[in-house]
C-alpha positions in Angstrom: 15.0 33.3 -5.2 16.8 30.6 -7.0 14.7 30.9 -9.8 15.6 34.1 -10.8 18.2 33.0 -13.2 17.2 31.7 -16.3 19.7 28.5 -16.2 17.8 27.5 -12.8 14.6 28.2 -14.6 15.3 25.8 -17.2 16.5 23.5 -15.3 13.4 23.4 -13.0 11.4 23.4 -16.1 13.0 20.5 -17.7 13.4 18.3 -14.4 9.8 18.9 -14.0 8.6 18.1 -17.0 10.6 15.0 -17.5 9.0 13.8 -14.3 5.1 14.8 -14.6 4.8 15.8 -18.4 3.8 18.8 -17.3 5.5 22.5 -15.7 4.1 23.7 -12.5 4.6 27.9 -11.5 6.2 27.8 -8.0 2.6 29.6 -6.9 1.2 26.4 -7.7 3.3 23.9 -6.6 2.9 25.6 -2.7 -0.2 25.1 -3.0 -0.1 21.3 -4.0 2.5 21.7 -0.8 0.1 23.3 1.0 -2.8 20.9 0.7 -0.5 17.8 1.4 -2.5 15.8 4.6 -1.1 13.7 7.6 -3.2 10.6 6.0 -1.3 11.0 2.8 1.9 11.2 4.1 1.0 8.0 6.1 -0.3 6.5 2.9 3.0 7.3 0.9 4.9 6.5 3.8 3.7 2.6 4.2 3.3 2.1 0.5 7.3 3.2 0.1 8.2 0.4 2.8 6.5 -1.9 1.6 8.9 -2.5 -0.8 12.8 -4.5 -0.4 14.8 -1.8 1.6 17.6 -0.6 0.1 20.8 -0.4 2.2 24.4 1.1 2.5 26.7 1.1 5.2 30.2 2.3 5.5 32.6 1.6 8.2 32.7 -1.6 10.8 29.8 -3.0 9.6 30.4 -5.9 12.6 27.4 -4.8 14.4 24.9 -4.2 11.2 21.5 -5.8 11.6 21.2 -8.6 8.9 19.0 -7.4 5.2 15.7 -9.8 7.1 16.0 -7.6 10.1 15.9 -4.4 8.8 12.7 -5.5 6.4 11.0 -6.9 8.9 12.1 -3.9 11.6 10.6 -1.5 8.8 7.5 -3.4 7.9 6.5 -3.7 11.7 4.5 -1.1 13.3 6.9 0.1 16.2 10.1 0.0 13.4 12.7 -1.7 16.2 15.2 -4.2 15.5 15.1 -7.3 17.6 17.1 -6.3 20.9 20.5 -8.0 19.8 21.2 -4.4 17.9 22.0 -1.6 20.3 23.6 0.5 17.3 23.5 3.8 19.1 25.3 3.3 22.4 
């Protein structure tokens, strides 16, 4: 329903065009949702952390796992810090 007004519209329209060159029709953009698979979310997923994580952190950051640990914890296949980091007590 948010694209009923024609300042959302164009705004969808330009967003999506500066990203894909191209305007999809909400019908056809659920069905691109639609036909999304577990193995390519899996394959998104691991190609994303493959990359340097980026981090932010506000507050006491005293207990904050070190930038290695977090790579490492999100490279790995189980995703958990070493046991030093209890950060949900």
């Amino acid at each position: 329903m948010n694209l009923e007004s024609r300042p959302v519209i164009f705004e969808d329209v330009g967003r999506q065009v500066l990203a894909t060159r191209s305007r999809k029709l909400p019908h056809e953009l659920c069905t691109l949702i639609r036909n999304v698979k577990p193995e390519d979310v899996k394959r998104v997923a691991s190609k994303m952390l493959r990359g340097k994580p980026a981090v932010a952190a506000l507050g006491d950051l005293t207990n904050l796992p070190t930038y290695e640990h977090i790579q490492t914890a999100l490279s790995s296949k189980d995703g958990r810090l070493p046991r030093t980091y209890r950060l949900f007590q």
